[in-house]
N, C-alpha and C positions, 0 to 999 in steps of 0.2 A: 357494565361490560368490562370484560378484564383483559390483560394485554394483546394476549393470543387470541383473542377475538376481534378487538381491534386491528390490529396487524392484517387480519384475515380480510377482515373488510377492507383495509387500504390499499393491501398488496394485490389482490387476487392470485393470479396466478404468478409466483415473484420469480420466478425459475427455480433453478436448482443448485443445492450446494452438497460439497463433500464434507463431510466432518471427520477429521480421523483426531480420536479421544480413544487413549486405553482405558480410562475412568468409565466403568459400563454402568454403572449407575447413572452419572452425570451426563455419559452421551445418551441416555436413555431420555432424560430431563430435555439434554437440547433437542434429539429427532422430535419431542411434544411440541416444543417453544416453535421450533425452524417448521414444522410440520400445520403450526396452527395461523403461521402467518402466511400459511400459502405457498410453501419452500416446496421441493421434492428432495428427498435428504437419502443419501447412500452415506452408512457410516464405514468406517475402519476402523480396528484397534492398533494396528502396529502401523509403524512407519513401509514395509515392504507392501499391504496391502496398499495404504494410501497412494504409492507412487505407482504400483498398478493401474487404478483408477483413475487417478491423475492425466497418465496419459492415454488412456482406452477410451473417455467418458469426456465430453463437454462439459464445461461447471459455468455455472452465472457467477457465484461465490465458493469459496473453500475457509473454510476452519479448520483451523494445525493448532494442538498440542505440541509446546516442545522436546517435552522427557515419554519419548515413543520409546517403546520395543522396537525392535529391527534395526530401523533406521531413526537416527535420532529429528528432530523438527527442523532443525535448521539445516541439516543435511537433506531434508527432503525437499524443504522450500529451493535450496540451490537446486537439488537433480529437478524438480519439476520446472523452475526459472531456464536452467541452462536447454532444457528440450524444448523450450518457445512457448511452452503455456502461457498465456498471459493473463489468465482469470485474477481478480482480486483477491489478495490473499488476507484474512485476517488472523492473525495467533495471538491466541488464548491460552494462557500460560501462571502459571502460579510466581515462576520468576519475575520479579517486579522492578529490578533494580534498574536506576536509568543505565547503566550500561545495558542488560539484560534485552533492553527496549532498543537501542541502538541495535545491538544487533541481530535482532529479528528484522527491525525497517532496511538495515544495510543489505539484510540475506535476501531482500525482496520479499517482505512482505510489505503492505500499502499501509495497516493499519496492527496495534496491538493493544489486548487489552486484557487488565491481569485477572486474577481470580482470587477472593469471590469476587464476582462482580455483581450488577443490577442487570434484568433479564431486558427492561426497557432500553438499557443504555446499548447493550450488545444489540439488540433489533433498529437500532437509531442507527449504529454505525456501519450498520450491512447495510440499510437504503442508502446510506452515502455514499460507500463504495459503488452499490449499482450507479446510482445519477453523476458520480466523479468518474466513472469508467465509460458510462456512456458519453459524458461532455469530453474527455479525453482523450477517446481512442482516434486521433486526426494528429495533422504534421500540422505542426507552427515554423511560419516561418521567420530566423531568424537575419540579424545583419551577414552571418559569419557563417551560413549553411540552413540548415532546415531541420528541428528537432522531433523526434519521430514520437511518441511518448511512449507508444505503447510498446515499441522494440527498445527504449531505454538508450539512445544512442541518438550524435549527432552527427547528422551527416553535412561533411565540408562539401562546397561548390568542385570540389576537384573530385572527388565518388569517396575520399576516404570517411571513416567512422572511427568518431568516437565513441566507447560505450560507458554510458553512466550508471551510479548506484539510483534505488529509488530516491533516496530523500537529494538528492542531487537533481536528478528528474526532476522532480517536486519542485525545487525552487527557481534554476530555469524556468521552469513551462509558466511557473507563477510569476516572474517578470517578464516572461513572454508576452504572455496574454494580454499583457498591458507594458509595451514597451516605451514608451516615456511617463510614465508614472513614477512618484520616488516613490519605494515604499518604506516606512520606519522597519526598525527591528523588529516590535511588537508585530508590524502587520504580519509581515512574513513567519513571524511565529506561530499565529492563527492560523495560517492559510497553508504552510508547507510542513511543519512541525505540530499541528493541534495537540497530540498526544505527548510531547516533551517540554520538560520542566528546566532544560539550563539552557537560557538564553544564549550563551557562549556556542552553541549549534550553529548561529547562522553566521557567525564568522567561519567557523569549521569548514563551512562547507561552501563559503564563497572562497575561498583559499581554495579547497580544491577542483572546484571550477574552476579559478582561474588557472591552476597549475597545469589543470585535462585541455583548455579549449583558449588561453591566451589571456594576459597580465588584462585586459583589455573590452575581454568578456561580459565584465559587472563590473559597473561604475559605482563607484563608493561618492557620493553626495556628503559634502561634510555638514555634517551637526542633523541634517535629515535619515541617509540612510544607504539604501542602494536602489537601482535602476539598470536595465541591461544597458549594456556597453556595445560598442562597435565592432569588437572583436579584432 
């Protein structure tokens, strides 16, 4: 049995994704692959259809290319991000550079992953998007307000908001979810950054938690790691 048959079995009916790929041979390949796993797949070639569809059409999942016509990937992930979509976004991109990856994750997408790739690896990381989006979409609550995930923002006891990047999102919600737990570096590397390679990340971006939500936010554990803070 070979992948898109399996998949099919697993998935059944897995919903729907958008694929917007100007590579029409290659979005041909994916409509097979997303089609055999039990996806219902609407393609696009250019960045101005995609965001049509984006916002007309329900999605379970979305696939973005970054080097569109029209509208370039990352321009479209913001307009689609900034109109409240909040579908899992995965970008599939030839640009592989760890910046490159930063800022697709920062522009809001959940997940990226470069090209060529393995057709098993991209069908792995769409079901985890499904089963992380479906364990996610809920408020956690925090010392210091309540973190919404899916709207990317926290909200303080007084009504105000703050709004966060994903990969900020990301590691909040992951010391959330277990608020007196330490976690090492390494963990929070797995669990909020899977897809990046410079450890120096989870400093980055406990710095700018603490700068968005209070010195106080994330407790730095010394010689162990970090744990939310009291805020």
């Amino acid at each position: 049995m070979d992948v898109e048959e399996l998949e099919a079995r697993l998935a059944g009916q897995a919903g729907s994704v958008l694929l917007v790929e100007d590579d029409r041979p290659l979005a041909a390949v994916l409509v097979r692959l997303l089609s055999g796993a039990g996806y219902a797949v609407d393609t696009a070639f250019d960045g101005q259809r995609g965001l049509h569809l984006a916002l007309s059409r329900p999605y379970t999942l979305m696939v973005l290319d970054r080097t569109l016509p029209a509208i370039e990937g990352l321009d479209l992930l913001a307009r689609i991000r900034s109109s409240g979509v909040t579908a899992p976004v995965l970008v599939l991109s030839a640009l592989s550079s760890a910046r490159d990856r930063v800022q697709g994750l920062d522009a809001g997408a959940e997940d990226y992953l470069t090209k060529p790739f393995d057709t098993g690896e991209l069908l792995a990381r769409l079901r985890a998007l499904r089963r992380r989006h479906a364990e996610t979409s809920c408020d956690l609550t925090l010392p210091f307000g309540r973190l919404e995930v899916a709207g990317h923002q926290v909200v303080r006891p007084d009504g105000g908001t703050v709004t966060l990047t994903t990969r900020e999102c990301d590691l909040l919600e992951t010391l959330a979810r277990r608020p007196h737990q330490v976690f090492s570096q390494t963990e929070l590397m797995d669990r909020a950054f899977p897809e990046a390679v410079d450890d120096g990340l989870v400093g980055v971006y406990v710095h700018h938690l603490r700068r968005k939500l209070g010195a106080r936010a994330i407790e730095t554990v010394r010689g162990l790691g970090y744990r939310l803070g009291r805020g």
